[in-house]
C-alpha positions in Angstrom: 120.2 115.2 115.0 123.3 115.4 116.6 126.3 113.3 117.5 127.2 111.8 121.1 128.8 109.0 122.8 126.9 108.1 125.8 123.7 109.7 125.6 120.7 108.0 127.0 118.4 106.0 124.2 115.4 104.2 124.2 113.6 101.5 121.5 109.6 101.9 122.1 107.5 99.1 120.5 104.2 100.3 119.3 102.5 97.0 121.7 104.5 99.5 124.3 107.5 97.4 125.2 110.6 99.3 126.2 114.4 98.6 125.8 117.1 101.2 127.3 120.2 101.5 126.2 122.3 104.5 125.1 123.1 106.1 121.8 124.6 104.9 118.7 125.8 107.0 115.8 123.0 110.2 115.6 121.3 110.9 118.4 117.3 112.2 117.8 114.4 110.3 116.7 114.1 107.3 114.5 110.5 105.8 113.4 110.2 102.8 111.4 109.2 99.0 111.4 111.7 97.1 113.3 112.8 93.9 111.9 115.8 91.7 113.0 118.5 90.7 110.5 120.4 87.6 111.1 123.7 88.0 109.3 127.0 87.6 111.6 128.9 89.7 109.0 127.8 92.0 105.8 126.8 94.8 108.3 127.9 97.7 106.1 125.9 95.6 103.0 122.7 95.3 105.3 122.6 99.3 105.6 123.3 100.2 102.5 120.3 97.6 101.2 117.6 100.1 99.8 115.3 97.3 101.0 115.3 98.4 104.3 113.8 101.5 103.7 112.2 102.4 106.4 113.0 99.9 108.8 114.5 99.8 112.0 117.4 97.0 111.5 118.2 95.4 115.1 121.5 93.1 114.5 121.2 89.4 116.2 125.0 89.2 116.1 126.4 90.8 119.1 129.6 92.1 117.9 129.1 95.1 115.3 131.3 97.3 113.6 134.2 95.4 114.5 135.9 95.9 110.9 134.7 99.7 110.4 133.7 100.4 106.9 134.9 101.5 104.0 134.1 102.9 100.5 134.0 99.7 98.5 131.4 97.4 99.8 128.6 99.8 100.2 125.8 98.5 98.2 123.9 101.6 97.2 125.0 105.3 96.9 123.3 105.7 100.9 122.4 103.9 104.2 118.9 103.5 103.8 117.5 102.0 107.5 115.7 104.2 109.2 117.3 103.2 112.6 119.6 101.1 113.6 119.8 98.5 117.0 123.3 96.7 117.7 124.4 94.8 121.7 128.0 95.5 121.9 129.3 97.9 118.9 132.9 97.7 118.4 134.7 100.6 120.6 137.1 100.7 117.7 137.7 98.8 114.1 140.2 96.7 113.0 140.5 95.6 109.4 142.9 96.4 106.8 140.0 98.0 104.6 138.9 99.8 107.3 138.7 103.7 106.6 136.3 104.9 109.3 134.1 103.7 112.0 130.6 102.6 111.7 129.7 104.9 114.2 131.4 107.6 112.6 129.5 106.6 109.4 125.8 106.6 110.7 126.9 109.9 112.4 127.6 111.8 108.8 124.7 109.9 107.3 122.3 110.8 110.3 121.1 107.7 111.0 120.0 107.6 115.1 121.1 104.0 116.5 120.8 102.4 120.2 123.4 100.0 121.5 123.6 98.0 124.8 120.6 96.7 124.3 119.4 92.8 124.8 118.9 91.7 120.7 118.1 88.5 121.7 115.0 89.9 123.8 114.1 91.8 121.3 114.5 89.3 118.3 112.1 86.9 120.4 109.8 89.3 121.0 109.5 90.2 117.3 109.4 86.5 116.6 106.3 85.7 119.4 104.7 88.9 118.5 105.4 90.0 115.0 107.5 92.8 113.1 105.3 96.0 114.2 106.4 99.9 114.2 109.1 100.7 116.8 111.3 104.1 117.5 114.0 105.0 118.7 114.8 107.8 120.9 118.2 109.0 122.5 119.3 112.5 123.2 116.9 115.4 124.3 114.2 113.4 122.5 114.6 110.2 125.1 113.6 112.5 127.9 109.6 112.7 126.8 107.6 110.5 128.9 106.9 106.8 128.1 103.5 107.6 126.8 104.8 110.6 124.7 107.2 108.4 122.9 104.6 105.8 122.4 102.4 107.9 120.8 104.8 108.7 118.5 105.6 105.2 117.5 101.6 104.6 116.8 101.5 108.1 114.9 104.0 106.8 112.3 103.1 104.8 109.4 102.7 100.9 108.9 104.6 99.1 106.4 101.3 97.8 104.9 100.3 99.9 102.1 103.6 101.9 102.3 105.2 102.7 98.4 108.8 103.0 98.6 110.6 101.7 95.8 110.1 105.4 94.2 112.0 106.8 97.0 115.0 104.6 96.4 115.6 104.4 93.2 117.6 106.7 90.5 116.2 109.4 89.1 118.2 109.0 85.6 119.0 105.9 84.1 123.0 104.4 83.7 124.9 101.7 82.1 126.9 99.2 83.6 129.5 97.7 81.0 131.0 94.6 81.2 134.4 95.6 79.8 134.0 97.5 83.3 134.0 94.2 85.3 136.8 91.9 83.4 134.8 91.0 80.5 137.1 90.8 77.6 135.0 90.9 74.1 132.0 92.0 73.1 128.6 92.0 75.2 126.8 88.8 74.8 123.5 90.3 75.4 121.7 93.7 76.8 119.1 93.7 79.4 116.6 96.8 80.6 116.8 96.8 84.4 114.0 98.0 86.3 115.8 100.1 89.8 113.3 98.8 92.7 115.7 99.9 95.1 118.4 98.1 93.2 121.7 96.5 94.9 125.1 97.6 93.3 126.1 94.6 92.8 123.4 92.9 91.4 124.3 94.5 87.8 128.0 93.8 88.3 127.1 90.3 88.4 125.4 90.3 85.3 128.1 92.3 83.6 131.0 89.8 84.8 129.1 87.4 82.1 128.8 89.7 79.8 125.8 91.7 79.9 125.4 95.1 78.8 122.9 96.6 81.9 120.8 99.6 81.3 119.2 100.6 84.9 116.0 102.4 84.4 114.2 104.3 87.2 111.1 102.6 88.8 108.7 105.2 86.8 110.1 103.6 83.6 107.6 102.6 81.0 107.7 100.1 78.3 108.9 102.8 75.3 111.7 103.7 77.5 112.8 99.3 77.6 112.1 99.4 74.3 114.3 102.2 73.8 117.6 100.6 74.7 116.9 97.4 72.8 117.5 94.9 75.4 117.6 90.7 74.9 115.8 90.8 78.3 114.4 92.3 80.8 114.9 92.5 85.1 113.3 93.7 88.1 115.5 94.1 91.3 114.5 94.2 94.8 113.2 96.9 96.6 111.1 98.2 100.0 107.5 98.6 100.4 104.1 96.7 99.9 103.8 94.9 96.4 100.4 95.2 96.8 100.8 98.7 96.0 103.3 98.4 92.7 100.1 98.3 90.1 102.4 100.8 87.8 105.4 98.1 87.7 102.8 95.4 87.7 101.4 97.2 84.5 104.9 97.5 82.9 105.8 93.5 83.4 102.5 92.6 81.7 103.0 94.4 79.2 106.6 92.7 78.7 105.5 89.4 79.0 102.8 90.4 76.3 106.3 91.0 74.6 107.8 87.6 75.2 110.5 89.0 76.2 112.9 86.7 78.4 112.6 88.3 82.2 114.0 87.8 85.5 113.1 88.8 88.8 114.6 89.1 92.2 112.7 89.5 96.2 110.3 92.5 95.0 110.6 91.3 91.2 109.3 88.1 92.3 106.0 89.5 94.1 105.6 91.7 90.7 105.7 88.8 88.8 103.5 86.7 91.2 100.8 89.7 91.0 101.6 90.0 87.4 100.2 86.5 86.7 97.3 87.4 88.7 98.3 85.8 92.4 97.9 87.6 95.5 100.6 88.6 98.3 100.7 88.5 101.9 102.9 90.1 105.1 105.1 87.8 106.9 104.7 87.8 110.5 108.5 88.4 110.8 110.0 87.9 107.5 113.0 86.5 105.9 116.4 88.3 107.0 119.6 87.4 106.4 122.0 85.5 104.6 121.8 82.3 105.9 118.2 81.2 104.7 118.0 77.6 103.5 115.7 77.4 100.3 115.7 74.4 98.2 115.0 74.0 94.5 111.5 71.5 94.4 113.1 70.5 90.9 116.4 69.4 91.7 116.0 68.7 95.2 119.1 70.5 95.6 119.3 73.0 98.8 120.9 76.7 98.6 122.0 78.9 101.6 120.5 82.0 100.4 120.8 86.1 101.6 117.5 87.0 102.1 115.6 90.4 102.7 111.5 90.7 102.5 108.4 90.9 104.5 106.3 90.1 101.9 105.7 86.5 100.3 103.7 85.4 97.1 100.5 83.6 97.9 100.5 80.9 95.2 99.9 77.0 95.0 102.8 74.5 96.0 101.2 71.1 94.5 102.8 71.2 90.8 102.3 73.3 88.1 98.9 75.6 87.7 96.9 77.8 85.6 97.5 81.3 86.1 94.7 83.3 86.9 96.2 85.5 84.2 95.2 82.7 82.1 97.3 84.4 79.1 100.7 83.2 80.8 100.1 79.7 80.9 101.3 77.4 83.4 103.2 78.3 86.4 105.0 76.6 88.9 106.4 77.2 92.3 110.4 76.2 91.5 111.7 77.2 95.4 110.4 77.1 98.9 111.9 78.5 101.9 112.3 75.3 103.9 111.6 76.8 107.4 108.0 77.4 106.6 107.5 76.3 103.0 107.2 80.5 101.5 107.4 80.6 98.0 110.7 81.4 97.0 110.5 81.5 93.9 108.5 81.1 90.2 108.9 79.5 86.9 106.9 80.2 84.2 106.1 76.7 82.0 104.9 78.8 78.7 106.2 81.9 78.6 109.9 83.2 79.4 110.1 83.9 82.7 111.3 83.4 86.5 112.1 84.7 89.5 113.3 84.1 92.9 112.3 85.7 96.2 116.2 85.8 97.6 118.9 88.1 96.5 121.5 85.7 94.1 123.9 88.6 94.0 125.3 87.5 97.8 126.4 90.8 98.9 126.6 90.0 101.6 126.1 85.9 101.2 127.0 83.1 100.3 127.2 82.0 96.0 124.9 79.3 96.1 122.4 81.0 93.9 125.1 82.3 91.3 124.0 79.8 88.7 120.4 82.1 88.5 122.3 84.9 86.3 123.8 82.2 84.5 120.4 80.7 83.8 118.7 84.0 82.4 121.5 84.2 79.9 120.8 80.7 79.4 117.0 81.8 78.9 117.6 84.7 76.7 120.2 83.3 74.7 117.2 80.1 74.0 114.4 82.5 73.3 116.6 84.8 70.9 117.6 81.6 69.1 113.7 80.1 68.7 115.1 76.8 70.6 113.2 76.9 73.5 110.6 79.1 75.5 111.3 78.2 79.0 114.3 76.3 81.2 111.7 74.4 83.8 111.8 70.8 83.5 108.7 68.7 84.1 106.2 70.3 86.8 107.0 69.4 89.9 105.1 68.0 92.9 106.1 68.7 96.7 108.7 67.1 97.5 108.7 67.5 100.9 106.5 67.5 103.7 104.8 70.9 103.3 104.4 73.3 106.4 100.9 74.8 107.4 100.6 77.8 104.7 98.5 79.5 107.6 100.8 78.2 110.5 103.4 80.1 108.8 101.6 83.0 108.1 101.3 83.0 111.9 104.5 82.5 112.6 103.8 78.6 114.3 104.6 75.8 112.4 101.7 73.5 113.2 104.0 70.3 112.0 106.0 70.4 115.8 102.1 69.5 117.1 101.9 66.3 115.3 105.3 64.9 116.1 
């Protein structure tokens, strides 16, 4: 892959649409799944996502790169999309924090991008048609016919079945301290941290309260959370199919068998939702971006949330349940997405745990969700004390008019029929 600044590109859509445009970043070949990503700012935090492993990332904002990047707000140690689409990329940055362009960035990292390219066409055709395997070509590799590059598009390999979080994560585990982050005293608990594809400032958060964060690879096993002694334990978001995760799905059990307080967040969630023995499904376009409304059925309170999955937990939304697990108890659903009533979250009635399907660490995003870290602690600091097993409060019923569970799996929501 090579760098250049106006050389021919093309996006190929495996149902054989075409976009032209010209080249952005490397030039080469880039497969993947194309997804669109809704955020007008955060760009450099969107790349950097391990989450979109293997995904080619098209920006609905038109303007990108306009305040270059820089060294600080990178949110792993990499930009993981496969590919990326942008309209109008800044022909220069301006930013006081800027220290290079984005261009120049995807260029070092190899990353093959197209620009001058209609998003919004694209987003709606992602939206009518679903998320599906794309590439994108620019340089020598542009000039292949239009059936050449289409073959190579339904050569590559679906997201469905695909295990990733392996890839991303660390091969050797690390400590973030809180006396790192402003926290003055002692640490007020330690928690084993499972690396899914882990964002870098999801254990900063944690440590700003106080928490001592071990970050274990994804291969961990329960000796190795054992080992570092934690008060709790936390799964982090991450790429790939959950339905393929039976090894961290294996490790939660066996720390729930623990009672020991955990947490989950976007792929943590699904584990915990297989984990109690409910199924998962692929979104016909997903959740992307940080401006996803979500409310919480128990409060009735409503969060603007950053969101990244393709993949949703296929559990109950009428009140509290039986887990098939039947060992954990009762589970309810504590948040749904409210443009198509996805679970967004879970709260375990009898045993110490919960999770969310959104990414409470905002970076990029709004803080809306902030109080979740402050509720594990909350949750740990309960169970390690004998005063309580859970934080839910009475089960809850909908509380809103619920949305067509298979409408939304197919991307219509069946309620604008009845109106």
């Amino acid at each position: 892959m090579t760098a250049t600044t106006s050389a021919p590109a093309a996006l190929v859509l495996e149902d054989g649409r075409i976009f032209r445009g010209t080249s952005y970043g490397a030039t080469g070949t880039a497969l993947g799944e194309a997804v669109f990503a809704t955020g007008m700012t955060g760009y450099q935090e969107t790349i950097t996502d391990p989450s979109y492993a293997r995904q080619l990332v098209v920006q609905t904002a038109p303007h990108i790169g306009n305040t270059g990047v820089n060294s600080e707000d990178a949110e792993s140690r990499r930009i993981w999309v496969a590919g990326y689409i942008v309209r109008d990329a800044a022909r220069r940055p301006s930013n006081w924090r800027s220290e290079r362009s984005l261009d120049e960035e995807l260029v070092e990292q190899g990353i093959v991008g197209i620009q001058g390219v209609d998003t919004r066409a694209i987003t709606r055709h992602l939206r009518e048609h679903k998320t599906m395997r794309a590439g994108i070509f620019s340089g020598e590799a542009a000039q292949a016919t239009d059936k050449e590059l289409l073959d190579a598009v339904l050569a590559s390999a679906p997201m469905e079945g695909a295990r990733l979080a392996e890839e991303v994560s660390v091969d050797e585990a690390y400590v973030v301290e809180p006396k790192d982050h402003g926290w003055d005293g002692d640490p007020r608990f330690t928690i084993a941290a499972i690396d899914l594809g882990i964002k870098a400032m999801t254990p900063v958060r944690f440590a700003e309260r106080g928490v001592r964060v071990h970050v274990l690879p994804a291969t961990a096993t329960l000796e190795d959370v054992k080992a570092v002694n934690p008060d709790g334990f936390f799964m982090s978001n991450g790429p790939g199919d959950p339905a393929t995760a039976e090894t961290q799905v294996k490790l939660l059990r066996s720390v729930l068998d623990e009672k020991l307080p955990y947490f989950g967040i976007c792929f943590g969630n699904q584990i915990l939702g297989r984990a109690l023995g409910f199924g998962t499904y692929k979104l016909r376009y997903g959740h992307r971006g940080i401006n996803q409304p979500v409310m919480d059925r128990r409060t009735g309170k409503v969060e603007i949330t950053s969101q990244n999955h393709g993949f949703a937990v296929d559990a109950p939304l009428d009140g509290a349940t039986q887990a098939p697990e039947e060992r954990y108890g009762r589970v309810e659903v504590s948040h749904v997405s409210l443009n198509d009533d996805v679970v967004e979250g879970l709260a375990c009635l009898d045993i110490p745990a919960f999770s969310v399907q959104y990414h409470p660490e905002a970076a990029a995003g709004p803080h809306d969700a902030a109080y979740l870290f402050d509720r594990f602690i909350e949750l740990m600091a309960g169970t390690r004390d004998g005063r309580t097993a859970n934080l839910s409060k009475e089960p809850v019923d909908s509380v809103h008019n619920p949305i067509d569970r298979d409408a939304a799996q197919q991307g219509t929501d069946k309620t604008e029929d009845k109106k």
